[in-house]
N, C-alpha and C positions, 0 to 999 in steps of 0.2 A: 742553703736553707738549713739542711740539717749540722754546719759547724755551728752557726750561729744558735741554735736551740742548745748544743750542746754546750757553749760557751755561757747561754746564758741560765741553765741549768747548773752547771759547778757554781756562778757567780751566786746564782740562787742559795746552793747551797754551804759556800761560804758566808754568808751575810747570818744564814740562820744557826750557823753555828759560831760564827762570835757576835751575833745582836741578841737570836735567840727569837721570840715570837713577835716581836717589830720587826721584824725582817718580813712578813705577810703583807705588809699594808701597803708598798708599793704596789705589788703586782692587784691588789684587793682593789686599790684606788684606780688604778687604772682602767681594772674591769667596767669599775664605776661608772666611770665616766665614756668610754668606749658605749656601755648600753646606754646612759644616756642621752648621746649623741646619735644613735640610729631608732631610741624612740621619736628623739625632737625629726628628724628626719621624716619620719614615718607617720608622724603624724603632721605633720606642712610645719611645724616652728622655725623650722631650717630651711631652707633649700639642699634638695638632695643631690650631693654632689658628682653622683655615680652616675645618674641620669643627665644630666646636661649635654645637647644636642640629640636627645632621643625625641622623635617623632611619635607622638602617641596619637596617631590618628588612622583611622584605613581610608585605606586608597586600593584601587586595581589599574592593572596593568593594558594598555591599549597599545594597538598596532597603528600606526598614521594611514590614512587610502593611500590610491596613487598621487594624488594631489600631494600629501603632506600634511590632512587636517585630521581632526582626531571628531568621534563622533557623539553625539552627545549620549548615548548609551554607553557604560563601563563593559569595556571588553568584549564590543559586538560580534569579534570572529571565538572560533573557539580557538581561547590559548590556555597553558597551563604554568602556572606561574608556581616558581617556589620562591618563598622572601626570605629570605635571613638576616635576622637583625646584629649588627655586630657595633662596636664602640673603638673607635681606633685614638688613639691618644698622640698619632703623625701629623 
């Protein structure tokens, strides 16, 4: 990560010294359009594509009885659950 910053830091700085101050309006444009895209996101114009496959709903965790059936109360034994949400991209 950090060659590549430095690579494209020299390139930066070559363009601005033989373009001169159009040499801005790439990285300017980009910007641009980068916020654009995580406003339309953020506001539903998009589908947010970071979130896909995320579960946005609660739920708790149950133990099955001896049987195997689950009860209609959420988590009628005392458990302690930790959730961690994670995004795997496998």
């Amino acid at each position: 990560m950090q060659t590549w910053l430095v690579v494209g830091a020299l390139v930066q700085s070559l363009l601005i010294v033989t373009l001169g101050r159009i040499a801005f309006l790439p990285p300017v444009i980009y910007a641009l359009v980068r916020t654009a895209d995580v406003y339309a996101m953020k506001t539903g114009l998009k589908a947010n594509v970071y979130k896909q496959g995320v579960i946005e709903q609660k739920f708790s965790a149950q133990f099955p009885d001896a049987k195997g059936d689950y009860g209609n109360k959420p988590a009628r034994d005392e458990v302690c659950v930790l959730l961690i949400g994670a995004k795997s991209n496998s």
